[in-house]
C-alpha positions in Angstrom: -279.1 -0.8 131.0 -277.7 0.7 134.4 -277.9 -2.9 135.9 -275.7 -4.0 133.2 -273.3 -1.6 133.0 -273.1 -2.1 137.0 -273.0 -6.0 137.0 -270.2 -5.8 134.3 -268.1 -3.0 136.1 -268.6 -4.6 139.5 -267.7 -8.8 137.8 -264.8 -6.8 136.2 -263.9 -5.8 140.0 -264.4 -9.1 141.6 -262.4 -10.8 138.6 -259.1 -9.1 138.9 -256.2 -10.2 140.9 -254.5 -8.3 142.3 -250.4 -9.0 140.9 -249.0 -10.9 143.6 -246.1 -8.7 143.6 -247.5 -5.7 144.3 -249.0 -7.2 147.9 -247.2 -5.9 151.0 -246.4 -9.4 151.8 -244.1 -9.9 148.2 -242.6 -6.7 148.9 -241.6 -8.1 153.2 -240.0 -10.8 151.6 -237.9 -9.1 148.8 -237.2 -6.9 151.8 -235.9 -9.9 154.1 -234.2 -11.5 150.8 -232.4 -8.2 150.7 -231.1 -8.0 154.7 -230.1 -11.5 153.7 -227.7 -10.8 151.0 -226.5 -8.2 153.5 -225.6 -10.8 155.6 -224.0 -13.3 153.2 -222.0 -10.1 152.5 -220.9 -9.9 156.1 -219.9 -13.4 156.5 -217.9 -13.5 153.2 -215.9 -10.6 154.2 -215.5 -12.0 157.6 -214.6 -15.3 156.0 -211.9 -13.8 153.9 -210.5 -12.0 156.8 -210.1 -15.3 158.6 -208.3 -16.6 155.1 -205.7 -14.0 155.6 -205.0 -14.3 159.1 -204.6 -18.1 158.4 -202.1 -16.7 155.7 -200.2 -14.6 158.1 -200.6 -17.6 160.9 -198.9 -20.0 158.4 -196.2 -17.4 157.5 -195.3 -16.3 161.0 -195.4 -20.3 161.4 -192.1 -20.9 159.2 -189.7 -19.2 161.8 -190.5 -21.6 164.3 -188.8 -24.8 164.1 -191.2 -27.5 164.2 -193.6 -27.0 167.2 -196.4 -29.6 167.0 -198.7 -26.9 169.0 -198.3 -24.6 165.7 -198.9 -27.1 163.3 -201.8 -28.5 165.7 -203.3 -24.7 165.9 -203.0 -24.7 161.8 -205.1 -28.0 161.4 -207.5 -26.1 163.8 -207.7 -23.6 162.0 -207.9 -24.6 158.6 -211.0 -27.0 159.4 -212.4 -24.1 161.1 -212.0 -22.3 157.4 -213.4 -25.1 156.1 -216.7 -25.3 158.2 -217.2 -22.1 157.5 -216.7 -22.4 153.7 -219.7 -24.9 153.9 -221.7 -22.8 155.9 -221.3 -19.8 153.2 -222.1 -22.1 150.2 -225.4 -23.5 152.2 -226.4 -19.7 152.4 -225.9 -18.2 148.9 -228.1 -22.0 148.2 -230.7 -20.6 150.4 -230.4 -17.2 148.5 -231.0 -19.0 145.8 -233.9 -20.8 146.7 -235.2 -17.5 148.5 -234.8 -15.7 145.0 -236.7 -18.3 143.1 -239.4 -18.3 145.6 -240.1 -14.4 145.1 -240.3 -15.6 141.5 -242.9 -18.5 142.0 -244.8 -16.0 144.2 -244.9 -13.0 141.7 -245.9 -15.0 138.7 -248.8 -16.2 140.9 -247.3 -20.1 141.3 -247.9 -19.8 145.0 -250.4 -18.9 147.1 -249.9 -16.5 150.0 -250.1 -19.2 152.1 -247.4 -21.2 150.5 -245.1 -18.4 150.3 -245.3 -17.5 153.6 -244.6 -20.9 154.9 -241.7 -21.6 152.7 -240.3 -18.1 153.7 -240.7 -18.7 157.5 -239.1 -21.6 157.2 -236.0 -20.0 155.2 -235.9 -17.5 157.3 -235.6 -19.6 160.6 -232.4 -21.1 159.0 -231.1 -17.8 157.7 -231.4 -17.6 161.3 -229.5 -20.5 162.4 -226.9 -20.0 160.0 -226.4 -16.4 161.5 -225.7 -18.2 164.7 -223.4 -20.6 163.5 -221.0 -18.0 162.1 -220.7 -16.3 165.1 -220.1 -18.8 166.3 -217.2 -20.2 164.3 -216.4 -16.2 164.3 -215.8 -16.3 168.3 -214.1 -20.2 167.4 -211.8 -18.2 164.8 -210.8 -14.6 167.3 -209.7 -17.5 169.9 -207.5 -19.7 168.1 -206.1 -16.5 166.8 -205.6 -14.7 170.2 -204.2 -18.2 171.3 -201.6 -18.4 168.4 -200.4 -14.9 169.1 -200.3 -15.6 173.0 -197.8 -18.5 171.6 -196.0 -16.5 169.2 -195.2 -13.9 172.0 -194.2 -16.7 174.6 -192.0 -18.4 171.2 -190.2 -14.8 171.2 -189.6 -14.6 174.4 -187.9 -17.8 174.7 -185.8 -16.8 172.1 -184.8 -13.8 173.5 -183.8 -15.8 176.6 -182.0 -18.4 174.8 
């Protein structure tokens, strides 16, 4: 009866899973999905910053008469919005995709294995993505400094005139 009682308890042991979603690895990547959104988050504020400074750019724009380096530093600008607008919608996709992978993992639809491949590979173009922001960020602070330098010298000239 002992060797019964211990078979079953130790077949009962060996025949759980344990819930996907409670391993440490489930738990790293709802972590890293997490520091992603807090990303996103960065680059949509810094995107809407960018949207009101071309705004103000346009704005300041009207009291010059009809400089082609304005209007050329407004095209620049505005497909620099642009590029960026893509670049935020391919994120939230990836947090998307990142979101329904934690799901597929946690109702046990994925192996380990699986997850952890598809989550290195999001996670290398979270990565790139970072990068390219910054850089359209640095692209964005230099056609702004540029337009004010212009602004100034516009104000001067005026001032002379």
């Amino acid at each position: 009866m002992r060797y019964v009682l211990f078979f079953t308890l130790m077949l009962a042991m060996i025949s759980c899973k344990q819930n996907p979603a409670e391993t440490q690895e489930h738990k790293e990547l709802v972590a890293s999905r997490a520091a992603m959104e807090t990303a996103h988050e960065a680059m949509t504020m810094d995107h809407n910053k960018m949207t009101d400074n071309h705004e103000q750019m346009i704005a300041a724009h009207t009291a010059v008469e009809n400089d082609s380096l304005h209007i050329e530093m407004e095209k620049q600008h505005n497909q620099l919005l642009s590029k960026h607008q893509k670049l935020i919608d391919a994120h939230t996709a990836l947090l998307e995709k990142h979101e329904a992978l934690e799901t597929k993992h946690a109702a046990g639809e994925m192996t380990l294995e699986e997850m952890k491949k598809e989550h290195e590979m999001m996670a290398t173009e979270h990565e790139s993505m970072e990068k390219e922001h910054q850089i359209l960020k640095t692209e964005h602070e230099k056609i702004a400094e540029e337009d004010k330098k212009m602004m100034m010298e516009d104000k001067e000239k005026t001032i002379e005139s």
